[in-house]
C-alpha positions as CSV (number, residue, x, y, z in Angstrom):
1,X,-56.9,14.1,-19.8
2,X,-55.5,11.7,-22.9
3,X,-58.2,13.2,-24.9
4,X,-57.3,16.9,-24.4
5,X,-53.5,15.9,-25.1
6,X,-54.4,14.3,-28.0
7,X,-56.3,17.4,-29.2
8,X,-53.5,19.4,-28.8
9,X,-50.6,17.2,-30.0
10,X,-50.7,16.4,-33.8
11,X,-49.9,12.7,-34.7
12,X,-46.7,12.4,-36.5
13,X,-46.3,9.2,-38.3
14,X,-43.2,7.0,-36.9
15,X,-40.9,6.3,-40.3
16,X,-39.0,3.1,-39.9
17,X,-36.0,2.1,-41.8
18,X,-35.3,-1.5,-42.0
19,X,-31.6,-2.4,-40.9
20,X,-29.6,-3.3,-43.7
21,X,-29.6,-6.9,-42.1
22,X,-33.1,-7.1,-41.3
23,X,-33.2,-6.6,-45.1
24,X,-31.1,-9.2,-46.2
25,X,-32.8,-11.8,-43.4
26,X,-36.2,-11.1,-45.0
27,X,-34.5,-11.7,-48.4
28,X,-33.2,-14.5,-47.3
29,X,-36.5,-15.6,-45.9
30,X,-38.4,-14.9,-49.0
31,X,-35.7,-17.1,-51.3
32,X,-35.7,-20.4,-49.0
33,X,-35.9,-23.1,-51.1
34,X,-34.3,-21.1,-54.1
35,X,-32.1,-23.7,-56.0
36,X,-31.3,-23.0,-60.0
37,X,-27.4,-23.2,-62.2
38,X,-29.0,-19.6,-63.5
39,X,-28.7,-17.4,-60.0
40,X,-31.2,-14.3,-58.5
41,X,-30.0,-11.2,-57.5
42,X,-30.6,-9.8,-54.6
43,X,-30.8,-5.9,-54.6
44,X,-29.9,-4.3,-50.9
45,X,-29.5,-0.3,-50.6
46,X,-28.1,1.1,-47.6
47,X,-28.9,4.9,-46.3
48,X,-25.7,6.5,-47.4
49,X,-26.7,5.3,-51.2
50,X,-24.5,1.9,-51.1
51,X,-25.9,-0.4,-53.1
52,X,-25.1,-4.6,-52.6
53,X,-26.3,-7.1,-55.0
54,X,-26.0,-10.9,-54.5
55,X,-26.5,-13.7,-56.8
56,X,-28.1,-16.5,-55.1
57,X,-27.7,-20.1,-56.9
58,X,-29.6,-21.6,-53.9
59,X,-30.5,-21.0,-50.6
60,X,-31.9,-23.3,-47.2
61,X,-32.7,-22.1,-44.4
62,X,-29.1,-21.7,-43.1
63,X,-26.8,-21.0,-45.6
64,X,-26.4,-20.1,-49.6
65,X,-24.9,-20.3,-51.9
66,X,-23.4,-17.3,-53.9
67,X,-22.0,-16.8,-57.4
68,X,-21.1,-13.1,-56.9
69,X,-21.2,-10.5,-54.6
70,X,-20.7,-6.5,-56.0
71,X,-21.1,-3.4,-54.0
72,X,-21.3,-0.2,-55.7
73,X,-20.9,3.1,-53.7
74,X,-21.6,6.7,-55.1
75,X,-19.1,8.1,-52.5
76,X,-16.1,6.2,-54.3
77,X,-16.7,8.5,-57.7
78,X,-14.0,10.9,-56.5
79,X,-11.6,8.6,-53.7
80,X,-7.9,8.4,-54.6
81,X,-6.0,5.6,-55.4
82,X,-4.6,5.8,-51.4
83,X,-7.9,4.9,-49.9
84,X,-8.3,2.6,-52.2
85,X,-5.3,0.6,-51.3
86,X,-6.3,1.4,-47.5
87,X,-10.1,0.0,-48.0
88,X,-8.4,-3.2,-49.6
89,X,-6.1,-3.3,-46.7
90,X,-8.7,-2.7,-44.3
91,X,-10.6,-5.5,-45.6
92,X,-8.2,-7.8,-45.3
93,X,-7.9,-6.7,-41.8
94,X,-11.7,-7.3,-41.1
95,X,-12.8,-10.6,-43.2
96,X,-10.8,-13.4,-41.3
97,X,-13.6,-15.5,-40.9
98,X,-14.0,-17.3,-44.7
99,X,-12.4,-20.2,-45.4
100,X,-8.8,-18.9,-46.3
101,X,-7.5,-15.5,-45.2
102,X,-6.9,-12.5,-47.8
103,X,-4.8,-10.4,-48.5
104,X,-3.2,-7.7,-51.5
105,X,-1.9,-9.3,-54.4
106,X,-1.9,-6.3,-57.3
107,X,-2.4,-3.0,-57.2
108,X,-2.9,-0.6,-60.0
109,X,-2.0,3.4,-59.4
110,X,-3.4,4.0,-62.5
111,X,-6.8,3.1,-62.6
112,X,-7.5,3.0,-58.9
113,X,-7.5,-0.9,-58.7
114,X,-6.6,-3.5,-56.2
115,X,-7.0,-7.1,-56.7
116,X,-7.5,-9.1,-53.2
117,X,-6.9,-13.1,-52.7
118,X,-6.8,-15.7,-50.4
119,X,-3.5,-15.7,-49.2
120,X,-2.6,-18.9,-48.9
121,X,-4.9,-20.5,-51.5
122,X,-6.6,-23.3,-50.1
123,X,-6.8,-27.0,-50.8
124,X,-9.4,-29.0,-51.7
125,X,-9.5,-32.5,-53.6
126,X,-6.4,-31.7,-55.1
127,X,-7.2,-28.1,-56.6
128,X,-6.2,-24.8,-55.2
129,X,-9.7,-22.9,-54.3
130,X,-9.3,-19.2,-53.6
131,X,-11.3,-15.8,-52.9
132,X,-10.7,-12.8,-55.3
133,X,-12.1,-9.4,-54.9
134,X,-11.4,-6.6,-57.4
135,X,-11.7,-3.3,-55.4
136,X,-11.8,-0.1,-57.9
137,X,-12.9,3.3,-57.6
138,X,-15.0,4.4,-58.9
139,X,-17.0,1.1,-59.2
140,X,-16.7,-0.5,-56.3
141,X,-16.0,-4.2,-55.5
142,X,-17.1,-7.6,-56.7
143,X,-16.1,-11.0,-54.7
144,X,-15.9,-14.5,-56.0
145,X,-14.6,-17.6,-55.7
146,X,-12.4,-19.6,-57.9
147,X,-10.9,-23.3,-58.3
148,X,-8.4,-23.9,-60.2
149,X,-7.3,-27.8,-61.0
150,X,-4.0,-28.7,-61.3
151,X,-2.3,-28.2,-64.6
152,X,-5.4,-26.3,-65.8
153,X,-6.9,-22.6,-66.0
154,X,-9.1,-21.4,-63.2
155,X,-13.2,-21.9,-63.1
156,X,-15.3,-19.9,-60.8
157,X,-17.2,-21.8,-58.5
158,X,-19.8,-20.8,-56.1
159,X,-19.3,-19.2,-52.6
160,X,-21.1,-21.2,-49.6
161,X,-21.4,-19.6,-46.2
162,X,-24.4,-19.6,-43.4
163,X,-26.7,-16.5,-43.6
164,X,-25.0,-14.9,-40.9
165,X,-21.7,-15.3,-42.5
166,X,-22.9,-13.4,-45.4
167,X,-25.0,-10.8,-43.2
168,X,-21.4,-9.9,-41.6
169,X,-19.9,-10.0,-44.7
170,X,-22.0,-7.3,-46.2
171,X,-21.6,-5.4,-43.1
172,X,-18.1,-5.6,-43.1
173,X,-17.7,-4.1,-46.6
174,X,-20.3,-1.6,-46.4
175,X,-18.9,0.0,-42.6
176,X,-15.3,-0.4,-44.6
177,X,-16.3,1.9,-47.8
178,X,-14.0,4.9,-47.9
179,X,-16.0,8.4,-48.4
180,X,-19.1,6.8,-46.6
181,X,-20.7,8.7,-44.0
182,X,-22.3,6.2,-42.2
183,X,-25.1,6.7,-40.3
């Protein structure tokens, strides 16, 4: 009987798409060990055509550290400055889990920018360390981390968090993306 309902059934090849963090584990995976003052990217794309890059300074096999983080999204070519403002705001609303909270601090009508930070600043041996993301249509975002010792100008430092922190991370700003159609 299996024969004949092979016979009559064609084979149809199962296509699998790898989970944008089942991506970013194997990445992760593949860079253990990674250590260097000159970081890797990391290049993840998403179905909806949203693309992440990372840039790795060094990574173990719990945690990384991170110079950058930019996500670029085709959908945000045409999104008005209102969504823009809401996706910053929404955000805010989903990443409570880094070191210091964030929250709006500028926002530019005229070329569709908001500029998120940690709101309060934190401490840490004296200097004031703090998150900043730049949210813009139509480019996207880019998160970093900054200290800035007292008396002095600001130097960007890197961003440490466990791989799952950075795994929700990604997942929070890719599900936040106004314009996306998810999948």
């Amino acid at each position: 009987m299996r024969a004949a309902l092979s016979r009559r059934h064609k084979r149809v090849p199962t296509v699998t798409t790898m989970s944008l963090a089942s991506k970013i584990s194997k990445s992760l995976t593949s860079l253990h060990g990674y250590s260097s003052d000159q970081p890797t990217c990391a290049i993840w794309t998403t179905g909806n055509n949203i693309q992440v890059e990372v840039d790795f300074t060094a990574v173990d096999r719990m945690s990384c550290s991170i110079r950058e983080l930019r996500l670029q999204a085709d959908c945000l070519q045409n999104v008005s400055f209102d969504k823009v403002q809401e996706w910053a705001d929404e955000i805010c609303k989903r990443i409570t889990y880094l070191l210091e909270n964030m929250g709006p601090l500028e926002r530019d009508a005229k070329q569709k920018k908001v500029l998120v930070r940690s709101t309060p600043p934190g401490k840490q041996d004296g200097d004031t360390v703090f998150y900043e993301a730049i949210l813009h249509a139509p480019t996207g975002v880019t998160l970093k981390r900054f200290r800035s010792p007292q008396g002095q100008g600001r130097e960007q430092i890197d961003m440490q968090c466990t791989h799952e922190v950075l795994q929700k991370l990604i997942a929070d700003l890719v599900d936040s993306v106004p314009g996306a159609d998810l999948p």
